[in-house]
Residue frames as qw, qx, qy, qz and C-alpha x, y, z in Angstrom:
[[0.000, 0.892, 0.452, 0.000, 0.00, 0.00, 0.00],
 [0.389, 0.555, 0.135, 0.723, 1.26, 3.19, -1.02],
 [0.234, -0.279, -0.550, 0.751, 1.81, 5.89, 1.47],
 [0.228, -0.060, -0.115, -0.965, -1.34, 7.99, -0.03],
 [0.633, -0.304, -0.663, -0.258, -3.38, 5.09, 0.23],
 [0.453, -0.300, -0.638, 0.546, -2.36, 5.06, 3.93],
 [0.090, 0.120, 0.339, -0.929, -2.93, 8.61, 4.44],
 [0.491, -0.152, -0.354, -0.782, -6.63, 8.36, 2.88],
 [0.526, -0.252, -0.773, 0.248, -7.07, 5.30, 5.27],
 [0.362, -0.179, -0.529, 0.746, -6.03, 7.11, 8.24],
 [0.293, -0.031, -0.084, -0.952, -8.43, 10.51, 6.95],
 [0.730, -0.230, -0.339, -0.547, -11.65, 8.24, 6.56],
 [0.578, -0.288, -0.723, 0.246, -11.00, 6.22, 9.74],
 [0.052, -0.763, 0.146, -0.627, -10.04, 9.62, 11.54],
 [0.638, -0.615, 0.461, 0.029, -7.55, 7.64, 13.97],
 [0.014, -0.590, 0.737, 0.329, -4.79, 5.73, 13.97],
 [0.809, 0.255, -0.376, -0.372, -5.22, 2.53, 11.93],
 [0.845, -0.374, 0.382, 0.019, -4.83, -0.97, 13.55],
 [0.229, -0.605, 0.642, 0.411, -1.90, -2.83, 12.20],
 [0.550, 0.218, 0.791, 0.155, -3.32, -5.36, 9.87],
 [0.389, 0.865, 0.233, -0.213, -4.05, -2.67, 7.77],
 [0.103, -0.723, 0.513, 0.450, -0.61, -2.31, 6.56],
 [0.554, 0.171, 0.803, 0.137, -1.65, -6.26, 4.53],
 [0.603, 0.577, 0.496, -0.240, -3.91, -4.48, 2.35],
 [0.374, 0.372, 0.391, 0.754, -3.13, -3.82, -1.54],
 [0.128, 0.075, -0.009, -0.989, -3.76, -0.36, -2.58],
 [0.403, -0.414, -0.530, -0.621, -7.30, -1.84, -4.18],
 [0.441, -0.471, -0.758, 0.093, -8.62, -2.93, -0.82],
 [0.013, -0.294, -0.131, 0.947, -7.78, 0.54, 0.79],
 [0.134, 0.000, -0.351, -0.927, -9.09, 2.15, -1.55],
 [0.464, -0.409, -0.686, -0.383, -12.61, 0.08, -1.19],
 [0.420, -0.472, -0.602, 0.488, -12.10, 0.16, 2.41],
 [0.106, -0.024, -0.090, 0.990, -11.84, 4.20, 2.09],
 [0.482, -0.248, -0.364, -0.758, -15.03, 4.47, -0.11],
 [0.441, -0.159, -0.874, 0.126, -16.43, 2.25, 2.58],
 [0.243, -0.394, -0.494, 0.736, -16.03, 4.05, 5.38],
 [0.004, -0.031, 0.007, 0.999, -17.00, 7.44, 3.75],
 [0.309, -0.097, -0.853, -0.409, -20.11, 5.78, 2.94],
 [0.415, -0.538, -0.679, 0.279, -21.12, 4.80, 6.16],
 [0.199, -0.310, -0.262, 0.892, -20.08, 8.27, 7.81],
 [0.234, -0.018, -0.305, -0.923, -22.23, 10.05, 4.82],
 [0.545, -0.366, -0.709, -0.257, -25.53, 7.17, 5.77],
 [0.461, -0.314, -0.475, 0.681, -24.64, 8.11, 9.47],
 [0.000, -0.296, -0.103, 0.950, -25.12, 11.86, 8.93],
 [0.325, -0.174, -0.545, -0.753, -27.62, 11.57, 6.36],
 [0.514, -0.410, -0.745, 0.119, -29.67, 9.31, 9.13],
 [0.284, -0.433, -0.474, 0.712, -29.03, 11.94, 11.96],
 [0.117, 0.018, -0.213, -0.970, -30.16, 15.08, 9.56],
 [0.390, -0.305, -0.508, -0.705, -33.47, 13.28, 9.02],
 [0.517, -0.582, -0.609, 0.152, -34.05, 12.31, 12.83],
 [0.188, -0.228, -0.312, 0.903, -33.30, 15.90, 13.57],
 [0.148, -0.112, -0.491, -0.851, -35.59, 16.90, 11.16],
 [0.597, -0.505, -0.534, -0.321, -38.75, 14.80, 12.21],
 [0.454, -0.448, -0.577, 0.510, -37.88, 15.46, 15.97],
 [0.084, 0.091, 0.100, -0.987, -38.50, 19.63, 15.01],
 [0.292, -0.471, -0.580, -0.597, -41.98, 18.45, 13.75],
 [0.498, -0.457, -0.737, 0.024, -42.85, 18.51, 17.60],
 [0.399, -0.140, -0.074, 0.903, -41.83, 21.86, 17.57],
 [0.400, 0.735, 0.516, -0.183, -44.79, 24.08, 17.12],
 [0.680, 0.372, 0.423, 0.468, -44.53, 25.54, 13.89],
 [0.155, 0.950, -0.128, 0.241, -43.94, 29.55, 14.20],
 [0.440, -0.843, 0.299, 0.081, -41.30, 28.50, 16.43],
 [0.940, 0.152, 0.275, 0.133, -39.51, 25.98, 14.19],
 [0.763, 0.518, 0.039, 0.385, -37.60, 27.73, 12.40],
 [0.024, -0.823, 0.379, -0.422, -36.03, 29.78, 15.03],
 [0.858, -0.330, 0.394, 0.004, -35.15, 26.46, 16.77],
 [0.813, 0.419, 0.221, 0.338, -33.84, 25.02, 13.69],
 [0.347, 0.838, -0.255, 0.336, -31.28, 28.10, 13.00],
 [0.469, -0.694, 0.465, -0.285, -30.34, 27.94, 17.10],
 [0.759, -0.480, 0.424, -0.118, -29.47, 24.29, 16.58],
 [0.767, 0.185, 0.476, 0.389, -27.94, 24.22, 13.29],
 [0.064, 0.903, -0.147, -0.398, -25.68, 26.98, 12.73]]
């Protein structure tokens, strides 16, 4: 594995990386990268829409001045 592969590892884990990771070819990184980012982007995409449906219970002139206060 290539030391950019490593550093793109090390960015989409955002820690250090266990050692068996040093085994992988560059392809598997590289899948493993898009992997992770994947999850992290389903992960946030998941929390945006349970913030979302948790302002419906917000009455609705106040919503959007909640919504600014809790997502600057």
């Amino acid at each position: 594995m290539s030391a950019e592969e490593l550093a793109l590892l090390r960015a989409e884990s955002g820690g250090p990386l266990p050692e068996s990771f040093g085994r992988l070819d560059g392809t598997q990184a590289r899948l493993l990268a898009v992997a992770l980012r994947r999850a992290r982007e389903r992960r946030a995409s998941g929390l945006n829409e349970a913030a979302e449906d948790a302002l419906t219970l917000v009455p609705a002139l106040t919503r959007e001045p909640v919504r600014r206060m809790l997502f600057r």
